[in-house]
FIFILO-800412 format. One record per residue: residue in three letters; x, y, z of N, C-alpha, C in turn. Coordinates in steps of 0.1 Angstrom, whole numbers, plus 5000, padded with zeros to 4 digits. Layout:
# residues N
alaXYZXYZXYZ...
This chain:
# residues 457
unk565736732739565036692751565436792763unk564736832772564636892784565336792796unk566036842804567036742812566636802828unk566736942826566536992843565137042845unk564736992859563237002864563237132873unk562337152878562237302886561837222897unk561837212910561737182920561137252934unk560337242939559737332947559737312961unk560337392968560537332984559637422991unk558637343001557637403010558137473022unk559537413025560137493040560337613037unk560537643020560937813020559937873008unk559037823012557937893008556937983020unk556338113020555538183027554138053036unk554038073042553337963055552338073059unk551138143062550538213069549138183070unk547838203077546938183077545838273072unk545538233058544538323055543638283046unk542538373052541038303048540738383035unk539938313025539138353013537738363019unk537238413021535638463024534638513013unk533438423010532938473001531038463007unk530138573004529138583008528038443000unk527238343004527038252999525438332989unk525738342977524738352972523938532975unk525338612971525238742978523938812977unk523438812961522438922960521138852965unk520938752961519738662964519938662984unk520838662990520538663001520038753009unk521038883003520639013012518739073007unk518638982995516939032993516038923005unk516738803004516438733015515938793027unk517138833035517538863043516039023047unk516339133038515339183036513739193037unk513839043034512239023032511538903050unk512738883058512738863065512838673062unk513038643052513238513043514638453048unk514738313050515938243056516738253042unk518038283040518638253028518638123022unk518938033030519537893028517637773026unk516537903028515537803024514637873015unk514637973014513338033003514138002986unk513138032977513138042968513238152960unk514238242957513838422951515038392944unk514838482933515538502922515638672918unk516938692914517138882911517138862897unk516238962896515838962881516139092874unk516539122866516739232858515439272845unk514839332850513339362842512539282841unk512039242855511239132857509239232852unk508439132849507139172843506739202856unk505739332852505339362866503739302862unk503639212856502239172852502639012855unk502038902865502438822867502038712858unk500738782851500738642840501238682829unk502438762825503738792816504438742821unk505638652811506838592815508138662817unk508038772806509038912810510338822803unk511738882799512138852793514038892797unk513538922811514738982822515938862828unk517038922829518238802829518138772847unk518338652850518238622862519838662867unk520038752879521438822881521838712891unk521138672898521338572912520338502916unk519938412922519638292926520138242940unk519238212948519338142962519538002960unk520237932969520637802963519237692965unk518337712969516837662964516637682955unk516637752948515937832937516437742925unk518037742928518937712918518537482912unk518137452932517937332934516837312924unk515837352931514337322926514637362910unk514937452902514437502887515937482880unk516837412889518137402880518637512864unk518937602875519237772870520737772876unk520937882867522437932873522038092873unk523238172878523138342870523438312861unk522438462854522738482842521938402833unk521138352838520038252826519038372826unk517638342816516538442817515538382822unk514738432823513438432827512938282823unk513338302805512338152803512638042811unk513638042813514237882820513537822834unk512837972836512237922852510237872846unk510037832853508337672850507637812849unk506437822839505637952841504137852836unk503337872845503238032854504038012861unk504938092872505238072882505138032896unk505937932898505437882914505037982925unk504137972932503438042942504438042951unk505837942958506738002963507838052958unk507738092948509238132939508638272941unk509738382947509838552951511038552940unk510538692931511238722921511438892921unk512438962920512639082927513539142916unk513339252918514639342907516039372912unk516939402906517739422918518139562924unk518939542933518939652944520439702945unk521239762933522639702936522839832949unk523039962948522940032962523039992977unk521939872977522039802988522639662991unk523239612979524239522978525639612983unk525539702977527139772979527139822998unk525639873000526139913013526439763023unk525739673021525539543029527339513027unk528239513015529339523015530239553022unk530039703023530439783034530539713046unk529039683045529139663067529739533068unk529639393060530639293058531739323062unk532539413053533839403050534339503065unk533439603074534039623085534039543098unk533039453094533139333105534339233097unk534939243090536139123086537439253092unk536939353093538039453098538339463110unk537439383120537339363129538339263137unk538439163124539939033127540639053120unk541439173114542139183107542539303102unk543839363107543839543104544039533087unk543739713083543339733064544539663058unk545939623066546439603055547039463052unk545939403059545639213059544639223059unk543539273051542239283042542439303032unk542039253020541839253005540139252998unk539539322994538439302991538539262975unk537939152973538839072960536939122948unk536339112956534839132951534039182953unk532639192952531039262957530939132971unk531639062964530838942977532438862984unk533338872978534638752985535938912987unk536138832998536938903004538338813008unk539738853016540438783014541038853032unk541538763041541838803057543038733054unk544238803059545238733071545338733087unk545038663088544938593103545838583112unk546938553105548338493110548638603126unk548338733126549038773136547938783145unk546838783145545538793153544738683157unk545238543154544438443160544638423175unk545438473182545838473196544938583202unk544938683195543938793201542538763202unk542138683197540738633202540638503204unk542138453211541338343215541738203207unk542338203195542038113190543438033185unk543737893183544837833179545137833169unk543837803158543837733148543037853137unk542937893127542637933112541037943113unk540637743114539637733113538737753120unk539237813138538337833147538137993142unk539138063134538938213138537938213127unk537938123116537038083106535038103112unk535438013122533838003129533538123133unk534438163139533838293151533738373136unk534438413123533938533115532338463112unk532438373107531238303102529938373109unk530038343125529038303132528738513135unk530138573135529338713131529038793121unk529038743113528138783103527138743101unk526938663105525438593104524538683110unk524838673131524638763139524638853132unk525038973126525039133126524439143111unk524339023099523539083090522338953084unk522438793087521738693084522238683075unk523538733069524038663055525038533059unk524738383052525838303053527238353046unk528338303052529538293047530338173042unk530838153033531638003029533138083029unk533837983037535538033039536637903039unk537437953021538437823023539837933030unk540337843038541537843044542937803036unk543937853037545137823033546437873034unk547737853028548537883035548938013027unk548438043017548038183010547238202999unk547138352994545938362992545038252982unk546438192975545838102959545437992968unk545937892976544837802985543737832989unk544237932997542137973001541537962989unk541838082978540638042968540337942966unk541437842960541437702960540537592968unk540737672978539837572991538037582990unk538137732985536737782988536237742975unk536337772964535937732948535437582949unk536437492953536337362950536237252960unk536237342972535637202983534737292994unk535137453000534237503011532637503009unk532337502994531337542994530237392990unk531237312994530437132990530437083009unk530537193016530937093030530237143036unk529037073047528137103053528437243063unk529537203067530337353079530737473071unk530537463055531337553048532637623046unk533537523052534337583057535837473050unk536637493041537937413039538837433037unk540237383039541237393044542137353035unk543037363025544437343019545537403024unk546937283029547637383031548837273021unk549937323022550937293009551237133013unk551137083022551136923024550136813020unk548836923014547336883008547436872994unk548436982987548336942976548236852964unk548836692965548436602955547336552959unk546736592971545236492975544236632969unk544436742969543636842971543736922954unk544636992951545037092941544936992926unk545836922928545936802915544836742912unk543936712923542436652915541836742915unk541836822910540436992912540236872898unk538736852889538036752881538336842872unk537936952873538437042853539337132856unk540237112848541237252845540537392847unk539637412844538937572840538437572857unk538337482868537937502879539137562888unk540037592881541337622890541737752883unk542037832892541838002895543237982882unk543038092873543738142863543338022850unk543137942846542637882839541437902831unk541137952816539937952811539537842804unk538637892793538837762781539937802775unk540037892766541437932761542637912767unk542937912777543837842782543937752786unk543137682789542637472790543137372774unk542737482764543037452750544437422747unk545237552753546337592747547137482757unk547037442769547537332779547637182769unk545837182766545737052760546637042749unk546737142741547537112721549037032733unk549637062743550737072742550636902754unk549336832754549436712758549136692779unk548336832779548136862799547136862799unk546336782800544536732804544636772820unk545136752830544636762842545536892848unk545136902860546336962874547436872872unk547436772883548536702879549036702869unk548936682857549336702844550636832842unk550036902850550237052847551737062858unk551236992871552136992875553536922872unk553536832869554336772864555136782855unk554736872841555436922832556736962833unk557037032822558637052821558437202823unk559337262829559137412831559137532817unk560437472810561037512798560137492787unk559137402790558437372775557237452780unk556837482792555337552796556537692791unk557137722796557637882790557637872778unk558037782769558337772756557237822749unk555837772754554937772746553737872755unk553937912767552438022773553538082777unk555038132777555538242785556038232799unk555138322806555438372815554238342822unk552838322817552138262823551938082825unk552838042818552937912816554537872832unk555237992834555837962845555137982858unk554238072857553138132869552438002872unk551137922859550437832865551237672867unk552837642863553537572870553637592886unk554037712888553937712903552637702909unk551437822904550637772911550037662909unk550237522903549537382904549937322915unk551237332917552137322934551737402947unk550637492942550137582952551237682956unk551837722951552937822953552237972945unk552338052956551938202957552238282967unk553038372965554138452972553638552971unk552338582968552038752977551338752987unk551838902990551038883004549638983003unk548738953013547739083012548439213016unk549139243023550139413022550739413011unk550939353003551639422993550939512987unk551839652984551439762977550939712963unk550139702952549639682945548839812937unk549439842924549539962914548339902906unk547039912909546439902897546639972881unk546139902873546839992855545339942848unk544740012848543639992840544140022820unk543939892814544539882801543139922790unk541939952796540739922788539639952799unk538640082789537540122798536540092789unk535439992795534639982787533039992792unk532039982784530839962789529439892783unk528639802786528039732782526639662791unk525539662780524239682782523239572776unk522539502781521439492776519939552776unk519939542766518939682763517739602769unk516339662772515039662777514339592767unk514639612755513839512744514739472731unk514339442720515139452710514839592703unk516139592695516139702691516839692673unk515339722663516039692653516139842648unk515639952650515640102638516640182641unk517640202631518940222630519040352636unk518240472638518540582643518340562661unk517540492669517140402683518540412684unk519340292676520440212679521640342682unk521040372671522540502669521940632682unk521140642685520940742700521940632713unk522040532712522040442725523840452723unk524440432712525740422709526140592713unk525740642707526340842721526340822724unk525140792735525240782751526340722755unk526140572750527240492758528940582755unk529140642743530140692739530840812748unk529640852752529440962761529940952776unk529540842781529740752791531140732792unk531740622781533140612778533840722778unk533540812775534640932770534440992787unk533541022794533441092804534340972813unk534640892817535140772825536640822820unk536940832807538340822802538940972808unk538141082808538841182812539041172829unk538341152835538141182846539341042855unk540040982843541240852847542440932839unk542241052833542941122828544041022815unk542940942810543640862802542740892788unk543140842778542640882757543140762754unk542140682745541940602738542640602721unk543540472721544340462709543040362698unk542540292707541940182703540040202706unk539140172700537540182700537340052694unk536240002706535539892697533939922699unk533039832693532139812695531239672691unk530839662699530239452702528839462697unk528139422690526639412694525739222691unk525339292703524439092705523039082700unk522838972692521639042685520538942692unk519338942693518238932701518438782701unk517838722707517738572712517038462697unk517738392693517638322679517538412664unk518638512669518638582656519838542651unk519838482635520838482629521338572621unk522338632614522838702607523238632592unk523838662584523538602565524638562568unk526138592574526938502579526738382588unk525738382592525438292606525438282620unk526338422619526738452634525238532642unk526138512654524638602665525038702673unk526238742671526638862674527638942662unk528339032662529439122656530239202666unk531539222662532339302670533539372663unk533839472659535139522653535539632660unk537039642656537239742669538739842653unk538539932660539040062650540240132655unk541740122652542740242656542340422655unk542240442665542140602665543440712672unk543540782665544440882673544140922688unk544740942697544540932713543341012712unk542241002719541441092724540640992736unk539841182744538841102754537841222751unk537641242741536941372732535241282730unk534341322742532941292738532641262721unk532641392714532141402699533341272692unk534341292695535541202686534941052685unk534941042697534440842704533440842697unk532040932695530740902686531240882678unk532040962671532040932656532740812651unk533340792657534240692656533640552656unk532740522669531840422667531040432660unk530040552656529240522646529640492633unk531040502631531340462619531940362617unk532140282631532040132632530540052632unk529440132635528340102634527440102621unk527740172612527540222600528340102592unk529340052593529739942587529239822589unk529239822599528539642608527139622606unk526739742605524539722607524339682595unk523339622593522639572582521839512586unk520739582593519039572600519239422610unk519839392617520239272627519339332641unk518739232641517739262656518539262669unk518739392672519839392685519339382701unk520039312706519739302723520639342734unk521939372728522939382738523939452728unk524739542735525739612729526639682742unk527839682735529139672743530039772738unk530639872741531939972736533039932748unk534239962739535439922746536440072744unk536940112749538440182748539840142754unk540540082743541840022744542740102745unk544340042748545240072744545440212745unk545440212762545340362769546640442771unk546540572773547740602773547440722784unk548240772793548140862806548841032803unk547941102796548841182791548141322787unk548241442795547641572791547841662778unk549141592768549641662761548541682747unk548641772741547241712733547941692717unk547441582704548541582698546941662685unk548341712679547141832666546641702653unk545541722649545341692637545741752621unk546241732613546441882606545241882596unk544141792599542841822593541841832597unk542041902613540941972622541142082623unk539842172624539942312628540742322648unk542042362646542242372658541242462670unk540742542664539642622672538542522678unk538142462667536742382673537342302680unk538642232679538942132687539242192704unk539842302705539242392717537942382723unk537142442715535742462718534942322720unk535242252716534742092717535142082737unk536842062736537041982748537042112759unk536742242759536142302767534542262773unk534142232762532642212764532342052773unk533441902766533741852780533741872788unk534541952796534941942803533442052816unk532942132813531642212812531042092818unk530341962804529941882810530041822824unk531641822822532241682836531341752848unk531941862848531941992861530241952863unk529541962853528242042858527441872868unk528141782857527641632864528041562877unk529141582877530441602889529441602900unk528741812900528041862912526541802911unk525641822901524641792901524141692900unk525141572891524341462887524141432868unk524041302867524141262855522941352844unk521841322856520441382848520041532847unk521341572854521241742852521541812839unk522341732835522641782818522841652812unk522041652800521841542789521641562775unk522041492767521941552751521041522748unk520241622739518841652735518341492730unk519041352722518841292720518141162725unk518641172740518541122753517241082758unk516341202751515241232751513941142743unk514741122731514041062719513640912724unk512740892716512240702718513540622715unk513940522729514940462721516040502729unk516340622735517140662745517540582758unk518540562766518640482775519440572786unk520240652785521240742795520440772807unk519040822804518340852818518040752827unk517340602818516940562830517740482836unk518940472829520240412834521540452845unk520940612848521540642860520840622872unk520240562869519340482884519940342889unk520840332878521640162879522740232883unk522940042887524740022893525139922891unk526339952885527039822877526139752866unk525139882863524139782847522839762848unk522639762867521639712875520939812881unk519339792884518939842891519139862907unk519639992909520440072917519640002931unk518140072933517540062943517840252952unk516840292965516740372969517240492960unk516440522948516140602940517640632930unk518240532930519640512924520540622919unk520440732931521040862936522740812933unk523440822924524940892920525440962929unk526840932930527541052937527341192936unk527241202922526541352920525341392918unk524541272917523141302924522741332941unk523441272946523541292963523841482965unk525141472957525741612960524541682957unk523841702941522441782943521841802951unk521241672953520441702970520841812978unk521941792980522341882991522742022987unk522942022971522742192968521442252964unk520842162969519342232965519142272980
């Protein structure tokens, strides 16, 4: 039996004021917003390959939704097309997306939150939620309390872009999210407040485990085998037996069920990227094995150009593929995924082959809709290690020719140099440098190194 409890004292815990800010209904609003549309009352949906033929249903993933939209046709993101009533309602606006101008509307956001708050009590946590400390600047404008400096961000942003904002408050950063997730965005003012004397009325009833920041299913599971259905639950436990059995994360969401979180937004923070990956749904299905095998380069292509340019090589390759909507496999499954040890590389030609001969194992004519490459198990390192069953020459001549690539895309752009295959029926690399983040880019979805062209022409 376990005898000693862990004990948490609020007087010496961090106290400061800071807001979670998150844009209500980001992408759907700024199209809103665009179209000269109230966010909080039209109907529009961002569609990812919506039909440009209106009595076609199209077969494009809904990316975002305005909270009418969501009301009236009970949608979430991420559903498709079918789920919305067709024909389509005469007030339902359905739009591609624009990520380009999601990212700039970002921008101008996040310098008006820089406005109450210098860079290093700003955290930009997302495309749309952002994270303020307040604590030294609520006097500078005026204000006593959290929640007034709360209104005044609110009320300019609205002013300077017509985007709503929802903002939970707390005594750091894990309350705000806390606040904002599971009560700001249910409260007419938008606006809620946890601070560490709230927590058994506030934190311990969040209704599902998976609604409380670090919790998935897999880890709701692994809580449950061990007898923790709730927050409270969680809280309460023994410290030694949550270590015993999740570690070190089993001592983290102990504290944080008590709302205990001790960083601050200045802390210096080393990001470590463990895994570069990339992933697509393709434009249709795709069953003819040489299609599939053009689309796997590319993406390979892709991966390996990302890997160099992070100056990191891949110990680890996977590859995912999702097969078209009610397709079963002779196993039963509706997707596949295996992933392959490889000697370090960030070698374009190495990564193809590699996956294709995880691809060449897995296919057996499955109607594909989505496919995913991973590179694991990274390592940060210029040294190069030999094969003794490669021509060392060509392996020169290979990562010279890399690197030729990087350079020429770097200046010009993605679509300046492309492998011949790129070309063929079935190809995707071209029209996918028009996207962002997967998405249609918007204002001619000009790349950093497509911009640079521009200007060397």
């Amino acid at each position: 039996m376990y005898e000693t409890e862990l004990i948490f004292d609020y007087n010496r815990e961090p106290s400061r004021d800071v807001l979670c800010i998150d844009c209500k209904s980001f992408y759907a609003s700024v199209e809103c917003v665009e179209r000269g549309l109230d966010p909080l009352e039209a109907k529009l949906v961002v569609m990812s390959y919506p039909s440009q033929d209106t009595s076609q249903r199209g077969s494009g993933l809904i990316l975002a939704s305005s909270p009418q939209a969501k009301k009236a046709y009970h949608i979430s993101n991420v559903s498709r097309a079918r789920d919305l009533p067709f024909p389509y309602p005469e007030d339902l606006v359905i739009v591609p997306p624009q990520m380009q101008l999601y990212m700039q509307k970002n921008k101008e956001i996040n310098a008006i939150y820089q406005t109450y708050a210098d860079k290093d009590n700003h955290h930009v946590y997302s495309v749309d939620e952002s994270f303020l400390d307040v604590t030294g600047s609520l006097r500078l404008f005026g204000h006593d309390t959290a929640w007034e400096m709360a209104r005044t961000i609110q009320d300019d942003v609205y002013k300077q872009t017509g985007i709503y904002t929802v903002i939970g408050i707390g005594d750091n950063p894990l309350l705000a999210k806390l606040a904002l997730d599971n009560a700001a965005k249910k409260t007419p003012q938008r606006i809620a407040q946890w601070r560490y004397q709230d927590v058994p009325e506030t934190v311990w009833k969040i209704p599902e485990m998976t609604d409380f920041w670090g919790i998935g299913r897999r880890t709701a599971k692994r809580l449950n085998n061990i007898g923790i259905f709730s927050i409270s639950d969680l809280a309460q436990a023994n410290f030694y037996e949550l270590k015993e059995h999740l570690g070190i994360l089993g001592a983290q969401l102990l504290a944080h069920s008590w709302g205990i979180d001790r960083s601050f937004l200045g802390d210096t923070i080393k990001p470590s990227s463990k895994s570069i990956g990339n992933s697509q749904v393709l434009d249709r299905d795709y069953s003819d094995r040489s299609e599939l095998e053009i689309v796997i380069r590319e993406m390979a292509d892709q991966i390996a150009t990302r890997l160099r340019k992070a100056g990191a090589k891949a110990q680890v390759l996977s590859l995912g593929l999702g097969y078209s909507k009610g397709y079963i496999d002779e196993k039963g499954k509706t997707n596949s995924h295996q992933q392959l040890k490889v000697p370090p590389t960030h070698s374009s030609k190495e990564i193809s082959h590699h996956l294709l001969t995880i691809f060449e194992e897995k296919y057996t004519n499955q109607i594909i809709r989505t496919i995913s490459v991973n590179s694991g198990n990274l390592i940060y390192s210029r040294a190069t290690q030999l094969d003794l069953f490669a021509d060392p020459n060509q392996d020169e001549k290979d990562t010279k020719l890399d690197q030729i690539v990087d350079l020429v895309r770097k200046k010009y752009g993605f679509k300046a140099l492309v492998r011949a295959n790129s070309l063929l029926e079935g190809g995707r690399a071209i029209a996918r440098t028009s996207l962002v983040g997967g998405h249609a880019g918007g204002m001619g979805g000009l790349e950093e190194g497509e911009e640079n062209a521009e200007k060397n022409r």
